[in-house]
N, C-alpha and C positions, 0 to 999 in steps of 0.2 A: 504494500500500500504506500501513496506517496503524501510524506508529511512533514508538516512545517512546525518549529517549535520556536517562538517570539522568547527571549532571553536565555542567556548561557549560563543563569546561577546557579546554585547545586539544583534546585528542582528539572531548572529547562533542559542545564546541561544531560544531565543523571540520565531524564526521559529519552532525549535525544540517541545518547549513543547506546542506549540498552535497546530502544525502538529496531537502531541502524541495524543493530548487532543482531536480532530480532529475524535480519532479513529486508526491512522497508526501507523506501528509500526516503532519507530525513535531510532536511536544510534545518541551518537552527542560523537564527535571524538575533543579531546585537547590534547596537547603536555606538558601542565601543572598539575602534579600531585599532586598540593594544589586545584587547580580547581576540577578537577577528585574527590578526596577527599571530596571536599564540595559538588558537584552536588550527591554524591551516599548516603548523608545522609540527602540529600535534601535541601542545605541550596544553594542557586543561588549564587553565585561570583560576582552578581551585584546587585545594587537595583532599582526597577523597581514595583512600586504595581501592587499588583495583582499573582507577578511571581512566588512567593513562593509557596503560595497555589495550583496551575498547578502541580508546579514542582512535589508536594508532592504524590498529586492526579494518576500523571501520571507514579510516578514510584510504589506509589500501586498496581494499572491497571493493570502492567506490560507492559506498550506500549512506556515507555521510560527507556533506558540506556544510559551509556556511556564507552566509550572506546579509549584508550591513541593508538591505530592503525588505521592509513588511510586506509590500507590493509583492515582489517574486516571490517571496516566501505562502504569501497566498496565493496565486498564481500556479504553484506547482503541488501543494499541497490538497489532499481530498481531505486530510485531516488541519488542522492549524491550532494550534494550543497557544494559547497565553500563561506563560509565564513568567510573567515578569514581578517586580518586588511589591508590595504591599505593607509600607514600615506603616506602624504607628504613630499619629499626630501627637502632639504633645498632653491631648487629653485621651490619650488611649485610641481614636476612633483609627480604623485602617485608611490610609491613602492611595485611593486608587485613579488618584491623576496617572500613571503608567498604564492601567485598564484599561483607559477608558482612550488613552492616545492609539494604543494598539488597534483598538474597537474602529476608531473612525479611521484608522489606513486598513483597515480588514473589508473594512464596508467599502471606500473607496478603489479597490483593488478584485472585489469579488466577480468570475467570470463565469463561472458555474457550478456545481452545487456544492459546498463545502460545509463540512460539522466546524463550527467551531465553538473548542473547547476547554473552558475558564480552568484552568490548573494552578492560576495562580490561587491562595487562600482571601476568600472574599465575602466581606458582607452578604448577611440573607437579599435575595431584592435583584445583587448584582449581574444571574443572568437575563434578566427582565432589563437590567440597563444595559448590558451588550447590545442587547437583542435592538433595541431602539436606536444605539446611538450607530449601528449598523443602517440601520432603516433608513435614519436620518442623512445617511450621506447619499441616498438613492439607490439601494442595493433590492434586488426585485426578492421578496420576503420567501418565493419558492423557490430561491439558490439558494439558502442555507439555514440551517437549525444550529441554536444553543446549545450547551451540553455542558454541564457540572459535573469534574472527574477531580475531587479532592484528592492530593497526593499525601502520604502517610509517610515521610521519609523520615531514618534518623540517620543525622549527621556521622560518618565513620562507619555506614554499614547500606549507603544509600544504593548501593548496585543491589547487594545481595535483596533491601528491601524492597527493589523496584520487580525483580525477578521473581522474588518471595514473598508477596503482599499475602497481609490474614485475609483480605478481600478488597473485592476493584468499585467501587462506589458512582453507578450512574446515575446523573440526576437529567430530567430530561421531559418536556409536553409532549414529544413525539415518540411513539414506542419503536418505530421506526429509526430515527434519528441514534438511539442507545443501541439498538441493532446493529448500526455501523461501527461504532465504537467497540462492539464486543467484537466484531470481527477482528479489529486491531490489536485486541488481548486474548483470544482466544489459546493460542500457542503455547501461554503462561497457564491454561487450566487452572484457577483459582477460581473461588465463588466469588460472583457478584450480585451486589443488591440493584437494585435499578428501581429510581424513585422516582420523586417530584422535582425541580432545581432548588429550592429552597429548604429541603431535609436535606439536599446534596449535602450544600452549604452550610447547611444549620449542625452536621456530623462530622466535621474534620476541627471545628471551634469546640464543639462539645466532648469529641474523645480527648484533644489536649487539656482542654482544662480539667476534665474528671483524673487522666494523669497527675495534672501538676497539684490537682489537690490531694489526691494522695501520695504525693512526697510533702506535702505540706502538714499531709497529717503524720506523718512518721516523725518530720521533724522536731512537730508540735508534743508529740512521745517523748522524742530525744533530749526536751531540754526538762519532764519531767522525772525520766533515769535520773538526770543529773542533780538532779533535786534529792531523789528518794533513795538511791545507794541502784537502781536497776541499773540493765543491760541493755540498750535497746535492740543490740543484733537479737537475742536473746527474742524479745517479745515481737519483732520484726517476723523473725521464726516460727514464731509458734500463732504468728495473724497468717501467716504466708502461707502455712501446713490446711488452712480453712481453703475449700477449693471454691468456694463462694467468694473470697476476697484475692487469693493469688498471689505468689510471691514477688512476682516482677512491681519496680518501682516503689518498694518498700527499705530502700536503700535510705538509710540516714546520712546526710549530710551537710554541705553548704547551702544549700538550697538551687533551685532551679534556674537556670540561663539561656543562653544562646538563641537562635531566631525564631524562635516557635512558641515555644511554651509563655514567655513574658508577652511577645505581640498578641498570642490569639487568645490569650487569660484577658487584655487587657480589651481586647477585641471584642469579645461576647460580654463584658461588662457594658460597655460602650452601645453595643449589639439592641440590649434586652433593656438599656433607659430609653433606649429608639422607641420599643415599643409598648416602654410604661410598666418595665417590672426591673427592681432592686434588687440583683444578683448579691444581695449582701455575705451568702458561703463561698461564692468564687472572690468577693474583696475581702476575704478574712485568711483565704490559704496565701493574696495576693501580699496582705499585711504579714504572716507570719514568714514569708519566703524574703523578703524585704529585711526584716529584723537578722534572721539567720546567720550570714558572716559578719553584722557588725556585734552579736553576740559570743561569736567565736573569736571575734579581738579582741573582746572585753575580757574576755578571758583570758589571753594573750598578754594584755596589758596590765591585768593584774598579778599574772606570773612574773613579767619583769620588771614590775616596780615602775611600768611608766615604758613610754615609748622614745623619748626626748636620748639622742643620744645612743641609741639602741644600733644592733642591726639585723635587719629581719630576712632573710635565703626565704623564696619561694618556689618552689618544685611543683611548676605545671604553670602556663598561663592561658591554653586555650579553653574553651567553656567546658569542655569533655574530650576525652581521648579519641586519635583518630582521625581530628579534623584540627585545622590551623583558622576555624573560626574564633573571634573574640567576642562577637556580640553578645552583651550581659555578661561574660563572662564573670567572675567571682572576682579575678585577679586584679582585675579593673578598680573593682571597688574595695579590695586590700590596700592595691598600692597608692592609692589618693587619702585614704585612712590615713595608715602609714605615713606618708608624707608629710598630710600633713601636724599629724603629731610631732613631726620631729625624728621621726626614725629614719635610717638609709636603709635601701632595699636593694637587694640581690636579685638574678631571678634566671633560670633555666628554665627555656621548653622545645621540644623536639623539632616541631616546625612553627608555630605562632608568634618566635620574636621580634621577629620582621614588623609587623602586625602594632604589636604593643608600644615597639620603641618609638613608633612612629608619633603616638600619644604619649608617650611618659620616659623623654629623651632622659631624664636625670637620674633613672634607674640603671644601675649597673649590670649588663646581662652579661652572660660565660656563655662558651660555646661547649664547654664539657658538662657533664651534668658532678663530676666531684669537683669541679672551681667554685661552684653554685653556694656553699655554705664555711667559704674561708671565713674566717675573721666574728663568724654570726653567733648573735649572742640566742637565735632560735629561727627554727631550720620548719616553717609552715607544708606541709601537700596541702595542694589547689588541685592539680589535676591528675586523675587516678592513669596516666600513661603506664604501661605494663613495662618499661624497664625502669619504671620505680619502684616495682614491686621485690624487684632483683637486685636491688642498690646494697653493698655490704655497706652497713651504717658503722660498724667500727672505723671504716674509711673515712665515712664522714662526719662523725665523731670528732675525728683526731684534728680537724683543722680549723673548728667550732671555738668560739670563746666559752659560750657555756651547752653545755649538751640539752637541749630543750629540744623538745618536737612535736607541734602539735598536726595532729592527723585531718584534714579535713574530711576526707574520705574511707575511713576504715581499712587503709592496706596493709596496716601492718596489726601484730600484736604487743600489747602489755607484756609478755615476755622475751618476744625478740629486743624488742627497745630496749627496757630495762636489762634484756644481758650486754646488750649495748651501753648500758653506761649513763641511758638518756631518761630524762624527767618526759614520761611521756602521756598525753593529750590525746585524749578522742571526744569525736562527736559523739555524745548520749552515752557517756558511762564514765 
């Protein structure tokens, strides 16, 4: 099948070359000429395993290109997806000035009949505004159908989820129109629902926030272990063991980041006063996710007597392992803590430094991960990267002013540390 995909960010890209690789033939359409640039020499504009190798394979094939026109990109596409960015306004609401640009070169470029299909994450309503602001450019309303296909991706596993979806979400007026679409994922054999446009919609806002509120409620646990002498891995365990509740995302820790969970929490808040209801349980996991790392500096800061003077190694700064995303990331809102208390900050991560220094030139990064806690009077994990899991700490111990370690992520234990030598900190216990 031949398809167009409007942005190259982890969603458009992701879609694109797993489509390519699929077999169809994919254009993926950017308005950024370093992008463009990087994807035609095959080098992906994000990092993401796995992606590269695709990329490369698929423009071999010849089953993938790209191209800086929405126009051609519609034009040769029977399919054409939008995926482009959707950040949050400063009051939560999604921005879909990028939608809606896309919308009106889709409409002016339409030749004959074409699905097109909102991938980006969007307000309830928004395939109803494609659909018009299509019209509106004079596009004849029997060349083409809307189509709501939420993408469920997580950052660091986004091929394997694209290939591996729990299920393919069509939202759609015409049962027809979702027909074609399944023909495009048929090859993946997964179940798909196929609904209305506005449950499409209404279900990739509401599985994120039902996630993030329970990590908001584990957390909400974590800080009363810490109160009462519990465990929280411990009660984690034994909520997880209930197959009515499930163990995934019961992970205690920093609390929740990166591009999804904080916009589409913040999204369906914003969502649901549109239509006149007070999501006051999704703004209370939002307040307690909020609290979470500046309560693990307080902690922090009351171990060493104050931050003024200090120096604080951070081991991780991407939002999660796997990706060299920062958005929300934790590390962000450490090291401006930090700062400005008065503390210097150190800081390693595999691939995100690039990223960070760009924002926070006066932190000191290492390109080794044992330069990372010279001199540190306490040695923080931010991000749970699996060769910190393998770090001998006697190593990093020895070059420490004081051996302190707080855990943000539970990698280690209370007796590896302590045979280390180290005063050691975990989340919820």
């Amino acid at each position: 099948m031949k398809v167009a995909v409007v942005g190259t960010g982890y969603v458009g890209l992701v879609t694109g070359v797993v489509l390519a690789d699929m077999g169809n033939d994919v254009v993926c359409v950017d308005n950024d000429p370093r992008k463009l640039e990087m994807l035609r020499d095959g080098v992906p504009p994000i990092y993401e395993p796995g992606i590269e190798e695709i990329l490369k394979r698929t423009i071999a094939d010849g089953f993938f290109r790209v191209s800086d026109s929405v126009a051609e990109g519609t034009r040769h596409g029977d399919v054409v997806f939008i995926a482009v960015g959707t950040p949050p306004g400063e009051d939560g609401t999604p921005d879909t000035r990028a939608v809606k640009a896309v919308a009106a070169e889709i409409g002016r470029a339409i030749d004959k009949y074409t699905i097109v299909v909102n991938k980006s994450t969007v307000p309830v309503g928004s395939g109803d505004m494609v659909e018009d602001i299509i019209k509106e450019q004079g596009a004849d309303p029997a060349l083409f159908d809307v189509v709501s296909n939420p993408e469920f991706l997580r950052e660091g596993s986004a091929i394997y989820d694209t290939r591996n979806p729990d299920r393919i979400v069509i939202g759609a007026k015409k049962r027809e129109a979702a027909t074609r679409l399944l023909e495009l994922y048929a090859p993946l054999e997964k179940p798909t629902i196929i609904t209305d446009l506005n449950s499409a919609e209404l279900i990739k806002y509401a599985s994120n926030s039902f996630l993030a509120m329970k990590i908001s409620f584990i957390n909400a646990i974590s800080r009363v272990c810490e109160l009462c002498g519990a465990n929280v891995a411990d009660v984690a365990k034994g909520m997880g063991a209930d197959q009515r509740i499930g163990a995934q995302f019961l992970g205690a820790g920093l609390g929740w980041g990166g591009s999804c969970f904080p916009k589409d929490v913040a999204g369906l808040i914003k969502i649901s006063e549109t239509f006149g209801y007070d999501f006051t349980l999704l703004k209370a996991a939002e307040d307690i996710n909020e609290d979470q790392t500046q309560h693990f500096l307080r902690r922090l800061e009351t171990r060493l007597g104050g931050f003024e003077g200090k120096t604080v190694s951070l081991l991780g700064l991407a939002f999660k392992p796997n990706t060299d995303d920062i958005r929300d990331a934790k590390s962000l809102e450490m090291i401006e803590t930090l700062l400005a208390k008065g503390a210097t900050v150190r800081a390693f991560d595999p691939v995100a430094t690039d990223h960070v220094r760009a924002l926070w030139p006066q932190v000191t990064y290492v390109d080794h991960v044992y330069d990372v806690a010279e001199g540190a009077d306490a040695l923080v994990l931010v991000t749970e990267w699996n060769e910190f899991r393998q770090l001998d700490l006697n190593r990093i111990g020895a070059s420490m002013r004081q051996r302190v370690l707080f855990d943000g992520r539970r990698v280690y234990s209370h007796q590896v540390a302590e045979r280390a030598g180290f005063d050691y900190f975990v989340v919820g216990q």
